[in-house]
N, CA, C and O atoms as a Maestro MAE file, in Angstrom:
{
 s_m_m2io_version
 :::
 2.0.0
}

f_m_ct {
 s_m_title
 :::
 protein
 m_atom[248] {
  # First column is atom index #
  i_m_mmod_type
  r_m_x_coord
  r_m_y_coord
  r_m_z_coord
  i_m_residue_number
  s_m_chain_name
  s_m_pdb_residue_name
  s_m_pdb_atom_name
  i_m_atomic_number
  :::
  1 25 67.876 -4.202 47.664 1 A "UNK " " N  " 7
  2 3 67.043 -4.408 46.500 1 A "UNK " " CA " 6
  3 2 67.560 -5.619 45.714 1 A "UNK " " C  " 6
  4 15 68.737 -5.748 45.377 1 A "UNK " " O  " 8
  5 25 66.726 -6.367 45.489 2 A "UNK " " N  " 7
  6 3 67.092 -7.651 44.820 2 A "UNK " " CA " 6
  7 2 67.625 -7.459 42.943 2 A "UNK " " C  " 6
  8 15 66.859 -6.880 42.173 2 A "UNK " " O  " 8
  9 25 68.307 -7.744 42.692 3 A "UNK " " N  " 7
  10 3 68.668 -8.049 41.209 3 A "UNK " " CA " 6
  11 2 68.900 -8.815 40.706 3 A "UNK " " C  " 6
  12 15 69.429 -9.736 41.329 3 A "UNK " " O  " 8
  13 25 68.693 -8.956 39.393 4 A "UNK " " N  " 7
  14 3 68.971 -10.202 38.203 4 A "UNK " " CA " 6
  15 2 70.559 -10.829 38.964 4 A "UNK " " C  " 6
  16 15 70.606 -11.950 39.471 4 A "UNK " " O  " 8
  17 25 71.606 -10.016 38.928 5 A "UNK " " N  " 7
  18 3 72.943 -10.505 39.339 5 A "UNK " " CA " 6
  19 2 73.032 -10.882 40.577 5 A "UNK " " C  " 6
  20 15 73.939 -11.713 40.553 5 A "UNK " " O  " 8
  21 25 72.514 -10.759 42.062 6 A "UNK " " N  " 7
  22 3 72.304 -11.019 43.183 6 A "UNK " " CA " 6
  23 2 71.467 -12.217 43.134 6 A "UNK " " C  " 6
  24 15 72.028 -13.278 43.409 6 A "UNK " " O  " 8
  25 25 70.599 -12.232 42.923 7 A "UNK " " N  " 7
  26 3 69.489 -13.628 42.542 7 A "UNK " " CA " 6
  27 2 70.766 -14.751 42.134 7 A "UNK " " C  " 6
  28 15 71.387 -15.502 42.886 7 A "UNK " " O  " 8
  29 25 70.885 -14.566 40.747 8 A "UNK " " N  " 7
  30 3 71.922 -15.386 40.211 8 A "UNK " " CA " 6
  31 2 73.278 -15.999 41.468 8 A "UNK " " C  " 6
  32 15 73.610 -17.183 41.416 8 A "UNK " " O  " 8
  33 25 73.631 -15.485 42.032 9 A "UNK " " N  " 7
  34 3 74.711 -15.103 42.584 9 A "UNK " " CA " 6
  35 2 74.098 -16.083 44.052 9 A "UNK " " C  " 6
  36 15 74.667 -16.932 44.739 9 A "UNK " " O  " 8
  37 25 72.931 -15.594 44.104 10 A "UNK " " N  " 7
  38 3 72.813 -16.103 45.644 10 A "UNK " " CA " 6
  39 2 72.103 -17.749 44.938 10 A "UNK " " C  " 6
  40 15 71.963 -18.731 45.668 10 A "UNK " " O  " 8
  41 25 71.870 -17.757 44.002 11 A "UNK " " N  " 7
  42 3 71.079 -19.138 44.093 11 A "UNK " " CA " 6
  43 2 72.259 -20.086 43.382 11 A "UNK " " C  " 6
  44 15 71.967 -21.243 43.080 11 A "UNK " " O  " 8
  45 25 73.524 -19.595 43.138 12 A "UNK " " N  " 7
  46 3 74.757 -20.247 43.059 12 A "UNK " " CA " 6
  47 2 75.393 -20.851 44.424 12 A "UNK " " C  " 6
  48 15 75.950 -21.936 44.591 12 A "UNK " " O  " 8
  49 25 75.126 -19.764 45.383 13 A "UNK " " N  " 7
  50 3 75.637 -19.893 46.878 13 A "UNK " " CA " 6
  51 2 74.876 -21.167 47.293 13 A "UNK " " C  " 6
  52 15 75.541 -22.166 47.569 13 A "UNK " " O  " 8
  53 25 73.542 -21.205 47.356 14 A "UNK " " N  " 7
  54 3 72.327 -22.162 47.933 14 A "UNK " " CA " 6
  55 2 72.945 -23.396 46.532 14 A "UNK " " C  " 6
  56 15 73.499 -24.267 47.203 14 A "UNK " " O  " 8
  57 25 73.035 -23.673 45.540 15 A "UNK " " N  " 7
  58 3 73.472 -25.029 45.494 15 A "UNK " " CA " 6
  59 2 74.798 -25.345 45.781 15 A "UNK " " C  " 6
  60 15 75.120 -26.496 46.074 15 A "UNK " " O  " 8
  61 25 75.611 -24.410 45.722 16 A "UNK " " N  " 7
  62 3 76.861 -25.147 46.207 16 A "UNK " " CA " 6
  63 2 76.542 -25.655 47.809 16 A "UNK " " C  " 6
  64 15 77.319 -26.406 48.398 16 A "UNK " " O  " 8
  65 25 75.821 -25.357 48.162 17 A "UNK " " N  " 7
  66 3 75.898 -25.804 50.078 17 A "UNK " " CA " 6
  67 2 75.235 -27.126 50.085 17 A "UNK " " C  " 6
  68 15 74.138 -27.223 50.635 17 A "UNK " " O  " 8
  69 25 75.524 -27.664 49.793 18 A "UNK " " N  " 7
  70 3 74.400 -29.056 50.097 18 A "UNK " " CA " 6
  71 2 75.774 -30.017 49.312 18 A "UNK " " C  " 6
  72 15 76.041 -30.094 48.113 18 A "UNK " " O  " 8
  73 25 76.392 -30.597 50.363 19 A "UNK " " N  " 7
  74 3 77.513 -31.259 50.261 19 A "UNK " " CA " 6
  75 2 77.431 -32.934 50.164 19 A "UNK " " C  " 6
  76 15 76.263 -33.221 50.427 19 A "UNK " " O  " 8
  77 25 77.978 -33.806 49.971 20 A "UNK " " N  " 7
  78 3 77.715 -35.063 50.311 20 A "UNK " " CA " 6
  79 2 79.084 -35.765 50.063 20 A "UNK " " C  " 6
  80 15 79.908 -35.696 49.151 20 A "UNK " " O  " 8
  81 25 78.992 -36.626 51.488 21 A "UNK " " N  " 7
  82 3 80.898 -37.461 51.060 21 A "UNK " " CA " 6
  83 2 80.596 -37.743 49.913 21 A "UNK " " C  " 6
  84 15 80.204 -36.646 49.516 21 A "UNK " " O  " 8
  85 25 80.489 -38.440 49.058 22 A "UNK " " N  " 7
  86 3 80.364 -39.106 47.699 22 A "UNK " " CA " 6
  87 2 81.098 -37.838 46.952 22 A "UNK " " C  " 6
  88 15 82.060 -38.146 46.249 22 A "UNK " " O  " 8
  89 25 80.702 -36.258 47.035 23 A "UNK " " N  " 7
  90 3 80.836 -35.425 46.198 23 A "UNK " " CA " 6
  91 2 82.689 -35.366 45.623 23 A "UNK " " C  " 6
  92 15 83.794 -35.546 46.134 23 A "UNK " " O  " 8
  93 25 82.202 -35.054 44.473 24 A "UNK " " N  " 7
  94 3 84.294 -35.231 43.984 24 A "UNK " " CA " 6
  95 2 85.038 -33.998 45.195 24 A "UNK " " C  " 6
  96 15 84.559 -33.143 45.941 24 A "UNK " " O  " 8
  97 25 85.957 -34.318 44.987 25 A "UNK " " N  " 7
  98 3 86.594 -33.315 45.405 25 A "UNK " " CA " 6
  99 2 87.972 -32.303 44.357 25 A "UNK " " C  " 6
  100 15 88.658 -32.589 43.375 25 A "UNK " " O  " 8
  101 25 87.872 -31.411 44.995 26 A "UNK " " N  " 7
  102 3 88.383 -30.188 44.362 26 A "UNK " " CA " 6
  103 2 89.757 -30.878 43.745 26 A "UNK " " C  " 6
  104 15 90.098 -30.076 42.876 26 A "UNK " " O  " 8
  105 25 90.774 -32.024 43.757 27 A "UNK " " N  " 7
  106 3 91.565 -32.680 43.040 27 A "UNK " " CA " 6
  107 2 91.043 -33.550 42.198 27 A "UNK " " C  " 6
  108 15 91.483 -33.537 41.048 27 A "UNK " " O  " 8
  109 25 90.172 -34.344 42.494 28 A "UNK " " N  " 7
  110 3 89.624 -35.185 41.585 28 A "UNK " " CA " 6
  111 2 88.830 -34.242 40.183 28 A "UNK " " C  " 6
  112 15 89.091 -34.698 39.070 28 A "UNK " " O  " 8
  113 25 87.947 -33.045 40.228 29 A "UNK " " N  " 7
  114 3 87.580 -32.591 39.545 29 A "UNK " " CA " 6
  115 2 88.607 -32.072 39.133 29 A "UNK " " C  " 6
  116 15 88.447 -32.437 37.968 29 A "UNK " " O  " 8
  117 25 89.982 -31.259 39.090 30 A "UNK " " N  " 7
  118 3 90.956 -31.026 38.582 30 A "UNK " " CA " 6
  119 2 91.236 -32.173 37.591 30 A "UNK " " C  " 6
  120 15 91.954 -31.899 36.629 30 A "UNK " " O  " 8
  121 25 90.916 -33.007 37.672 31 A "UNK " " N  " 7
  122 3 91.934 -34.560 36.993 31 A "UNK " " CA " 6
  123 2 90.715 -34.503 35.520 31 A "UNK " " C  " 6
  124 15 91.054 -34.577 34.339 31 A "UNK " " O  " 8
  125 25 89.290 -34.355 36.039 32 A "UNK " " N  " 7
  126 3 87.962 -34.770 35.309 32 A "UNK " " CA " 6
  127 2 87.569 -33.616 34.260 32 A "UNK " " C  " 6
  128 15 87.053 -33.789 33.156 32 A "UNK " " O  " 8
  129 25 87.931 -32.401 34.861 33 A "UNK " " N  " 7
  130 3 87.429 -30.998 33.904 33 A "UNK " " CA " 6
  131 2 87.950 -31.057 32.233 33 A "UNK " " C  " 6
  132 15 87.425 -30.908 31.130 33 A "UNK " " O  " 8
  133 25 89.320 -31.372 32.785 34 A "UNK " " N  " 7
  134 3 89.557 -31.334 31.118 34 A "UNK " " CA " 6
  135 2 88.509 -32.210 29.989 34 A "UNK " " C  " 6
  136 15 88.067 -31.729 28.946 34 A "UNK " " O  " 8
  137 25 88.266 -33.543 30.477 35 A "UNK " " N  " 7
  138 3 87.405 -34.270 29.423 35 A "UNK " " CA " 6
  139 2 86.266 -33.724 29.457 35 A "UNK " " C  " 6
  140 15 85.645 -33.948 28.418 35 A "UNK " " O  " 8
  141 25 85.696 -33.084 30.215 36 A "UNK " " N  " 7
  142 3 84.247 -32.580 29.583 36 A "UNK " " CA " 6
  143 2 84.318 -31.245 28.366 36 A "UNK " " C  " 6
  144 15 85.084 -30.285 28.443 36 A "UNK " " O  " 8
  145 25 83.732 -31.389 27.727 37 A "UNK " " N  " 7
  146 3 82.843 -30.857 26.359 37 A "UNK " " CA " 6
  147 2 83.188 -29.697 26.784 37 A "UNK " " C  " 6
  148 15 83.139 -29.402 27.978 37 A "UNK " " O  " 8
  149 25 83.612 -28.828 25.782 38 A "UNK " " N  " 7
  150 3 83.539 -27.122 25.626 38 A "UNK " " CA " 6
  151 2 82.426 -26.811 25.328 38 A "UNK " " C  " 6
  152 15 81.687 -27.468 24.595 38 A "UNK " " O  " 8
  153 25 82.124 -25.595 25.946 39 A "UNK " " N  " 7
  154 3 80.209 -24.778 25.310 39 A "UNK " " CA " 6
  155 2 80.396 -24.608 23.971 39 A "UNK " " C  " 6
  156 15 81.228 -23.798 23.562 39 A "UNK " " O  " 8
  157 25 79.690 -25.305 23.192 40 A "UNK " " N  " 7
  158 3 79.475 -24.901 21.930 40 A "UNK " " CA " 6
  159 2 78.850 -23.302 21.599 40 A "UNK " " C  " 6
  160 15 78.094 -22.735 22.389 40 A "UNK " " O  " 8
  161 25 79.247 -22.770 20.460 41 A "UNK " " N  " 7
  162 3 79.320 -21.559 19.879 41 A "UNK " " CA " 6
  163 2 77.825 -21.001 19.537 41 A "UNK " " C  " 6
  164 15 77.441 -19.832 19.592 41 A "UNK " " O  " 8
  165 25 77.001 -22.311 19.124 42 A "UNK " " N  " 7
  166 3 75.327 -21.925 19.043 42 A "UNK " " CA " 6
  167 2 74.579 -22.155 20.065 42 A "UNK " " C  " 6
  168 15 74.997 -22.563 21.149 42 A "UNK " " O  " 8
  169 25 73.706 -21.969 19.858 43 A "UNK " " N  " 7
  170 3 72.143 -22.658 20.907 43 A "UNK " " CA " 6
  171 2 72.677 -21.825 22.375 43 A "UNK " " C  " 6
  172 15 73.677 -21.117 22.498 43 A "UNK " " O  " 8
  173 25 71.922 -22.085 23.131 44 A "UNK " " N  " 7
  174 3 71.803 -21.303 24.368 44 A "UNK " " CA " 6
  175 2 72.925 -21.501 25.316 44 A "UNK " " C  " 6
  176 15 73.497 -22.590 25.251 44 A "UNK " " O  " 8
  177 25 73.396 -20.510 26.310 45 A "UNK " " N  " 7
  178 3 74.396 -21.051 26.948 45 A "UNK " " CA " 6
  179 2 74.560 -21.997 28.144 45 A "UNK " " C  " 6
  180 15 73.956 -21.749 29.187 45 A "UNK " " O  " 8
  181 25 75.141 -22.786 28.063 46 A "UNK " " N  " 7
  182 3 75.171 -23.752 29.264 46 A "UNK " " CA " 6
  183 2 74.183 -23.702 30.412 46 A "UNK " " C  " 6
  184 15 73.671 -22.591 30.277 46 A "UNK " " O  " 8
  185 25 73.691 -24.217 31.349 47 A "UNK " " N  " 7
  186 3 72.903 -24.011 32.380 47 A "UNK " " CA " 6
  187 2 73.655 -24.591 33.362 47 A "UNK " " C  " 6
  188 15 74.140 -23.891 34.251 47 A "UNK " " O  " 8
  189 25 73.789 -25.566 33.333 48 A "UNK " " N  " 7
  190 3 73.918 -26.969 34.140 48 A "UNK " " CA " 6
  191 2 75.704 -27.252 34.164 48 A "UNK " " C  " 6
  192 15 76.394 -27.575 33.197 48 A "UNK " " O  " 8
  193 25 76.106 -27.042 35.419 49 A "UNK " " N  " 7
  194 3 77.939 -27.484 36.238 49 A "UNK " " CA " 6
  195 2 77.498 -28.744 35.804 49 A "UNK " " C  " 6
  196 15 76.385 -29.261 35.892 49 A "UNK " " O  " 8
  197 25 79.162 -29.395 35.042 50 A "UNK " " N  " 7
  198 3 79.006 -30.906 34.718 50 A "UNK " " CA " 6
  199 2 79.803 -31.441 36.048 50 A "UNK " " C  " 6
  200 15 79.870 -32.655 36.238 50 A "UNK " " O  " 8
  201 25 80.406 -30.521 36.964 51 A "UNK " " N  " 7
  202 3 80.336 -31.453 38.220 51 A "UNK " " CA " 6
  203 2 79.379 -31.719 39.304 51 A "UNK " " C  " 6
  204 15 79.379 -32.595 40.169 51 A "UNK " " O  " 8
  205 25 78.587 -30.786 39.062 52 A "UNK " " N  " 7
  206 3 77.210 -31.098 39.771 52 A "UNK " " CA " 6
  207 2 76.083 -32.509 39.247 52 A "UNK " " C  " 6
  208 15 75.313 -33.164 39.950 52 A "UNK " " O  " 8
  209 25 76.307 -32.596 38.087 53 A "UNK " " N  " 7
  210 3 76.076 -33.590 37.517 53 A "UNK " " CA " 6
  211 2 76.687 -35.105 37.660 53 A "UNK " " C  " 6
  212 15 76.216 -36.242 37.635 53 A "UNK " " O  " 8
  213 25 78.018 -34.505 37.825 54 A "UNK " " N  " 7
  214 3 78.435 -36.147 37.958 54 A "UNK " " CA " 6
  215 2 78.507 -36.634 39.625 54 A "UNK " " C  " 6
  216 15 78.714 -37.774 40.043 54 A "UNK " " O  " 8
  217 25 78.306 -35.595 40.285 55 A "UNK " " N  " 7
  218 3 78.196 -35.444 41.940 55 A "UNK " " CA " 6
  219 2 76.789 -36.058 41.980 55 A "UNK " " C  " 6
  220 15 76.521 -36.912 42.825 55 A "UNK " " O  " 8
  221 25 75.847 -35.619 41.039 56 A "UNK " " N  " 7
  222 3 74.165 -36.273 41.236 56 A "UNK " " CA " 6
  223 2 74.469 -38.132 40.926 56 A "UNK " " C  " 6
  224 15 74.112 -39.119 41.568 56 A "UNK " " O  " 8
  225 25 75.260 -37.988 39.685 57 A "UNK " " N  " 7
  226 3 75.177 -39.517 39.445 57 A "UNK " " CA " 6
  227 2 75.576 -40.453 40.273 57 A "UNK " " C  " 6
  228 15 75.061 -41.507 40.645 57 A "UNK " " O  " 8
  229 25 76.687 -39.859 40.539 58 A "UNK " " N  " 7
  230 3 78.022 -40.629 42.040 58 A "UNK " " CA " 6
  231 2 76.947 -40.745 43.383 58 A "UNK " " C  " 6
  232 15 77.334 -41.603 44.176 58 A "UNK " " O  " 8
  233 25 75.954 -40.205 43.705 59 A "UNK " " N  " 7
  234 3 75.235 -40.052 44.696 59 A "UNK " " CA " 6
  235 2 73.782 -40.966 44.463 59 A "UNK " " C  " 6
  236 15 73.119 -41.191 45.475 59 A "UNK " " O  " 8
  237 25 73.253 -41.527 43.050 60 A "UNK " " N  " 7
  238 3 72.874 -42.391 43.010 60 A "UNK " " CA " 6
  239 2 72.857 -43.557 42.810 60 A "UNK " " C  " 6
  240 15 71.886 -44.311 42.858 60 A "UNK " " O  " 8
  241 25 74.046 -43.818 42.544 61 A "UNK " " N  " 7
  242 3 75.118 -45.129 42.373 61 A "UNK " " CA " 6
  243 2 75.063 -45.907 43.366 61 A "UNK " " C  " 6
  244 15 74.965 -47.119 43.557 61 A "UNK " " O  " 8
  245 25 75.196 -44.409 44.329 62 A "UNK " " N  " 7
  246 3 75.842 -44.986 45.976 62 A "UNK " " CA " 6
  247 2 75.040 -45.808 46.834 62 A "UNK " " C  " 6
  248 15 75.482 -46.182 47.921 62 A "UNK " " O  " 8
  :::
 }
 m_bond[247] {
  # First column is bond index #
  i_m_from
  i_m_to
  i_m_order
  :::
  1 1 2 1
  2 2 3 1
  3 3 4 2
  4 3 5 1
  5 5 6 1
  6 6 7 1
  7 7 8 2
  8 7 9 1
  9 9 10 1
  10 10 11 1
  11 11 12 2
  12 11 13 1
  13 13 14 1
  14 14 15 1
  15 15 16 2
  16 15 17 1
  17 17 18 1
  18 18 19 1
  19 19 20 2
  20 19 21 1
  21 21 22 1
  22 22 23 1
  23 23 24 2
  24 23 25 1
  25 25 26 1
  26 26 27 1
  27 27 28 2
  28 27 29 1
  29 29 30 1
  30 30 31 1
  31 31 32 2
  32 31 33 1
  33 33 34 1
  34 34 35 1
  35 35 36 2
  36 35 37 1
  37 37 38 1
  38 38 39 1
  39 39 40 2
  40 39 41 1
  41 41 42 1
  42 42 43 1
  43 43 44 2
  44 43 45 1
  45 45 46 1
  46 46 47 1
  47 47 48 2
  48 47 49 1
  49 49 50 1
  50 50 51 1
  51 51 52 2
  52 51 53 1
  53 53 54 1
  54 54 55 1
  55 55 56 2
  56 55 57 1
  57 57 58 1
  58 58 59 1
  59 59 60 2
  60 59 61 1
  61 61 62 1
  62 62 63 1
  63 63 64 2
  64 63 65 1
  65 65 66 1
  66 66 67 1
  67 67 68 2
  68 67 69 1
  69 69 70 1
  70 70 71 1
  71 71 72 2
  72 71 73 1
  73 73 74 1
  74 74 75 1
  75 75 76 2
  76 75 77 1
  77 77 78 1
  78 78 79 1
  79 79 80 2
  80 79 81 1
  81 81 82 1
  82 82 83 1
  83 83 84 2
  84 83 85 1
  85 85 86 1
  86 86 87 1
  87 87 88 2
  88 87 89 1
  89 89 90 1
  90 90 91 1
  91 91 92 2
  92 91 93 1
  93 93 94 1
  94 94 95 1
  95 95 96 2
  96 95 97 1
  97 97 98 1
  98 98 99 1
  99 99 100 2
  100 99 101 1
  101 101 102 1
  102 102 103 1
  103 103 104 2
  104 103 105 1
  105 105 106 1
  106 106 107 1
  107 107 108 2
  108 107 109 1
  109 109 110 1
  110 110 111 1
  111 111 112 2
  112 111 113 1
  113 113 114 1
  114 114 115 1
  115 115 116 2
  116 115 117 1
  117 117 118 1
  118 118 119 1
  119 119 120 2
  120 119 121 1
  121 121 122 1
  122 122 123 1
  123 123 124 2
  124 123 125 1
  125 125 126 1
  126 126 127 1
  127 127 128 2
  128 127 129 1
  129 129 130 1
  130 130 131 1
  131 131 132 2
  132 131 133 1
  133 133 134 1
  134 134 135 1
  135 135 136 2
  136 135 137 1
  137 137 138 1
  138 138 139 1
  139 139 140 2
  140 139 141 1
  141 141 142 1
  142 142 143 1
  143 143 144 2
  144 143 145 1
  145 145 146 1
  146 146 147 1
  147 147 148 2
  148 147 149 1
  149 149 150 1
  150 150 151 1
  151 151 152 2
  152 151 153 1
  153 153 154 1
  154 154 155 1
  155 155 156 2
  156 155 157 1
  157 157 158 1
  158 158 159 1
  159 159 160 2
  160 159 161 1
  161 161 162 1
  162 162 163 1
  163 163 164 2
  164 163 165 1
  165 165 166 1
  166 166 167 1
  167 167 168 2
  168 167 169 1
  169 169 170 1
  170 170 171 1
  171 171 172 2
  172 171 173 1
  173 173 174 1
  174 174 175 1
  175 175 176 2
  176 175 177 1
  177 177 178 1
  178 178 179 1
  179 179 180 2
  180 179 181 1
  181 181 182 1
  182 182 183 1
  183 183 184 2
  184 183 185 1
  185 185 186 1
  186 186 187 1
  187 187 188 2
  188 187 189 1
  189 189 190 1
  190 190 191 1
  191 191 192 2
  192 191 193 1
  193 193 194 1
  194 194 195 1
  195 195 196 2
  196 195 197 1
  197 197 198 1
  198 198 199 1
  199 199 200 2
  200 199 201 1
  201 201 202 1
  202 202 203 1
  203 203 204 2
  204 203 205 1
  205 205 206 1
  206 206 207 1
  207 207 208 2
  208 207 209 1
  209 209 210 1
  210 210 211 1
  211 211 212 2
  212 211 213 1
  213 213 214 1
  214 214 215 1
  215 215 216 2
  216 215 217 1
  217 217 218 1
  218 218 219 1
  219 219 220 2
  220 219 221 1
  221 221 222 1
  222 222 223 1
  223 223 224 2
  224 223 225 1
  225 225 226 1
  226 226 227 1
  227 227 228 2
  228 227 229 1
  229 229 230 1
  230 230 231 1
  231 231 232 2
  232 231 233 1
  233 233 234 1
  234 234 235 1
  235 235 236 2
  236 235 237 1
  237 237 238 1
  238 238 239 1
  239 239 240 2
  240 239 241 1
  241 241 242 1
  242 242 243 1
  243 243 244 2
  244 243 245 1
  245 245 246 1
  246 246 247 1
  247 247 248 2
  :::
 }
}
């Protein structure tokens, strides 16, 4: 039976799989995490990995 937490869960699985050399890697994002922005305390919570983001940008650069 499908659920809110399984859904979630599996459509985490389906974007992490779609890889690309360009993508940082698991040291380099170690080095990068700290400078990004903490979730602020109001407004809605985060949606959007800021390494997925900078993996999109690095990939149109390229």
């Amino acid at each position: 039976m499908w659920t809110k937490q399984s859904r979630g869960r599996l459509a985490q699985i389906a974007r992490k799989t779609k890889h690309y050399p360009s993508d940082l890697t698991d040291e380099a994002w170690d080095h990068l995490s700290p400078l990004m922005p903490k979730p602020g305390c109001r407004g809605l919570p985060r949606e959007v990995d800021f390494r997925e983001v900078i993996n999109a940008v690095q990939n149109r650069l390229l």
